[in-house]
C-alpha positions, 0 to 999 in steps of 0.5 A: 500500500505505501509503494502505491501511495509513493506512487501517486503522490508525485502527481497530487504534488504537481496538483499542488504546486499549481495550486500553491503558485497561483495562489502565491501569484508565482504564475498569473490565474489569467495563463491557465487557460493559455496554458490548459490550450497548449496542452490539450491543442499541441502537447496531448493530441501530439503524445496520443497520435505517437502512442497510435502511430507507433504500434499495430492498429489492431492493437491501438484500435481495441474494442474490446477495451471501448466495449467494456469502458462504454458500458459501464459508463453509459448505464452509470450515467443512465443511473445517475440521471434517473437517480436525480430526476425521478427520485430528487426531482432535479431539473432536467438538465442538472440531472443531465450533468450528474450524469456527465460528471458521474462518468467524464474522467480526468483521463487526459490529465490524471489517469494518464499520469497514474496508469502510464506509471504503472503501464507504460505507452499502453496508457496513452492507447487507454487515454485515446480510446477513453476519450472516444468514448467521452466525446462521441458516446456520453457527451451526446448522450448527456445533452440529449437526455437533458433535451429529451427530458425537457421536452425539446425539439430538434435533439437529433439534429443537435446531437448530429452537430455536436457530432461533427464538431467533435470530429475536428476536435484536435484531440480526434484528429491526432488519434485517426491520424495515428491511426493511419501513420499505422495503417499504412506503415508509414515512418516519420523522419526522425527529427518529427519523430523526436520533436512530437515526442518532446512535445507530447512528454510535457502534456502530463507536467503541464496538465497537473500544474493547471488542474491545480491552478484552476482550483484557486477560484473554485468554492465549495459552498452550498448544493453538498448533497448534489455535490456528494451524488456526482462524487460518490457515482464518479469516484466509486461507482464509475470504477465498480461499473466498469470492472463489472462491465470488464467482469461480464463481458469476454475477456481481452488483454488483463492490462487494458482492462485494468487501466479501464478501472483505473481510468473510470477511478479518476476525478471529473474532467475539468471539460465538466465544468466547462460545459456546465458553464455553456448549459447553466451548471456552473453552480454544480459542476465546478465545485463538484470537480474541486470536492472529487479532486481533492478526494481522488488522492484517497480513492485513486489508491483504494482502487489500486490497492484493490486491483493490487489484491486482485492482482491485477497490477505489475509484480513489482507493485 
């Protein structure tokens, strides 16, 4: 257990060091966004389109890992709505976003971190194939819902458009151009070679530091109950329905599926808050990301403490 928490605790201090030097004005709160560009523009969609080029498209494209990974999250996030429309009688676009947060995780950032220090480039294949799985299924899921629900027209037609932005989102576009540098067995010069590798190594250093920035100017108060179910449904519940689902369906490679587990145990994607913004959250989302942020430090290890009981984490562990 102590190796485990050795393990994760370099990344909550780069969690904290952003946070304390924003706090201290070291680094301006303004930057954060200039730098959260830099890495979901360049720095991640250059480190995922090298961990897809670099290896068979067989082996980067798994089903089986989006199969297993897309049913836990989607009937988690079936639950939560229901939980939070039928029972609590919550709008319907605030049970939308207890859906979205209870299954969007910090992949990108945190569980790239956490599982690539157990798993290698395996990681950044997950983190590709997670986020598939975030931007073409739940999102659209979600925000349909909340229109259906509402009594909206035109959710369809929404959805399709939704659909098409998201296919030239950066972070898309470098995982089917790897996908097809693999294809075609296609070898990069060196020098681009080296300079999408340099550039794709800051993605997690940088992602960490401006996590921890963002949670200067976030509070905490009010809404405790709604904060407590999307916490609850993201920290343990997202975890459990994935292994379930890895449990239920055929088996495939035992690595992959224990980074699902791992990457459904990561805190909320700061894309939640984001969004809760443009949909009129705010009030939950961000909050709710502070409070599953600062509890993942505890649930991050419970769950690898788990697999490592399970063993289904590297001997050396």
């Amino acid at each position: 257990m102590f190796q485990l928490f050795l393990l994760t605790l370099p990344i909550f201090m780069l969690i904290a060091i952003g946070y304390f030097a924003v706090r201290a004005g070291w680094v301006s709160e303004s930057a954060l966004p200039s730098l959260g560009s830099y890495v979901i523009k360049l720095a991640l969609p250059a480190l995922l389109f090298q961990s897809m080029a670099s290896r068979p498209v067989e082996e980067s494209l798994n089903l089986d890992y989006i199969r297993a990974y897309a049913l836990g999250s989607v009937v988690l996030l079936l639950a939560a709505f229901t939980l939070s429309a039928k029972l609590r009688k919550a709008s319907c676009w605030e049970s939308a976003f207890q859906g979205l947060g209870a299954t969007l995780g910090n992949s990108a950032f945190i569980g790239l971190a956490v599982a690539g220090e157990l798993f290698g480039s395996a990681a950044a294949v997950a983190v590709a194939l997670t986020m598939l799985v975030d931007l073409l299924i739940l999102i659209p899921l979600g925000l349909v819902l909340a229109e259906l629900c509402s009594g909206q027209g035109g959710a369809g037609k929404r959805a399709l458009e939704l659909f098409k932005r998201t296919l030239t989102n950066p972070l898309v576009l470098a995982i089917l151009a790897g996908l097809l540098v693999a294809g075609l067995e296609v070898r990069l010069p060196d020098a681009l070679d080296q300079a999408v590798g340099m550039l794709g190594r800051s993605a997690a250093a940088v992602a960490l530091f401006v996590i921890g920035g963002s949670l200067v100017s976030s509070s905490v108060k009010g809404r405790m109950a709604d904060i407590g179910q999307m916490t609850v449904f993201k920290l343990l519940l997202h975890p459990a329905a994935v292994a379930l689902a890895v449990w239920v369906l055929p088996g495939f490679d035992p690595a992959m599926q224990t980074i699902a587990i791992l990457m459904a145990a990561m805190p909320m994607a700061s894309v939640i808050s984001l969004l809760g913004e443009r949909y009129g959250q705010a009030a939950l989302c961000a909050p709710a990301l502070v409070v599953a942020t600062g509890l993942s430090f505890i649930t991050v290890n419970l769950v690898l403490w788990l697999l490592g009981l399970a063993g289904r984490l590297p001997m050396s562990l």
